[in-house]
C-alpha positions in Angstrom: 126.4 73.3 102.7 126.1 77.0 104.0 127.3 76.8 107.4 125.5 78.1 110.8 126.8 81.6 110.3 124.7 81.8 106.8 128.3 81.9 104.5 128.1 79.5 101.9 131.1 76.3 101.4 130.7 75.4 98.0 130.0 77.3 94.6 129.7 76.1 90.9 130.3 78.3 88.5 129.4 78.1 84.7 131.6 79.9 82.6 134.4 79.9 85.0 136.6 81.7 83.0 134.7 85.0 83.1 136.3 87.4 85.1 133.2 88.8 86.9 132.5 85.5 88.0 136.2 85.0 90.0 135.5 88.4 91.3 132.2 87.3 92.5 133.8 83.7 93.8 136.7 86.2 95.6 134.0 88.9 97.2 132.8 85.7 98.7 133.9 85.4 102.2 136.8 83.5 102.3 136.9 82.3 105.8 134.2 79.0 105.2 134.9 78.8 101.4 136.1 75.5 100.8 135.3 74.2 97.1 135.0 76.0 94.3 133.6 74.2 90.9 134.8 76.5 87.6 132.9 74.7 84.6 133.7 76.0 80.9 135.0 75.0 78.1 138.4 73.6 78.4 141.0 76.8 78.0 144.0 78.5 79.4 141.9 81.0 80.9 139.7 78.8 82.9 143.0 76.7 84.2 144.2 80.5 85.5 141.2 81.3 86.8 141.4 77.9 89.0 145.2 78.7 89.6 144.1 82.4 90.9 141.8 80.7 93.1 143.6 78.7 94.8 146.3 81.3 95.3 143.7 83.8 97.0 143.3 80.8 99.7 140.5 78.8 98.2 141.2 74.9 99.5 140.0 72.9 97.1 139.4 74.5 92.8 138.1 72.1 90.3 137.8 72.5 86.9 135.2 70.7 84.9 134.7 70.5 81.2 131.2 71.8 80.5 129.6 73.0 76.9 126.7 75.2 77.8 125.4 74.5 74.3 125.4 70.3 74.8 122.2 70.8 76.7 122.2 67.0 76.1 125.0 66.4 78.6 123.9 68.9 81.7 122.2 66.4 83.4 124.6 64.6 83.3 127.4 67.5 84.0 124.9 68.5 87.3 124.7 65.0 88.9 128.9 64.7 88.7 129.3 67.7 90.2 126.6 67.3 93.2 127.8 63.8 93.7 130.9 65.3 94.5 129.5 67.5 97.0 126.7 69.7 97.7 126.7 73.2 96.3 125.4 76.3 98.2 125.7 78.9 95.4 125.6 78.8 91.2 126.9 81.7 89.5 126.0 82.1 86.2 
């Protein structure tokens, strides 16, 4: 939930292994951010990208197997990660 100063806690991104969306995620400010949600395909890059993450200060980075193409499972996909938690912010 974005907090009372307007800075948001919680961002899903699809295609979490791109690298302009970790330097979107990292421009974010840092001091509220508490769980980040990098969905992609399964890869070494989107396990570094969670890794990079969590090194930058970022408390809690999940990774979550999503196929952008499997429109049949987004529903799906969406409802896991909410139940989870809420999400201020999608990055596409």
């Amino acid at each position: 939930m974005i907090d009372a100063l307007g800075e948001p806690q919680s961002v899903l991104v699809l295609g979490g292994s791109s690298e302009i969306a970790r330097a979107t995620v990292e421009a974010l400010p840092r001091a509220r951010l508490r769980r980040v949600v990098l969905a992609g395909r399964q890869s070494p890059a989107l396990d570094d990208a969670a890794t990079r993450l969590g090194n930058a200060g970022v408390p809690v980075v999940e990774v979550a197997a999503f196929d952008a193409t499997a429109t049949d499972t987004h529903e799906a996909f969406i409802n896991e990660v909410f139940d989870n938690g809420d999400i201020d912010i999608v990055i596409l």
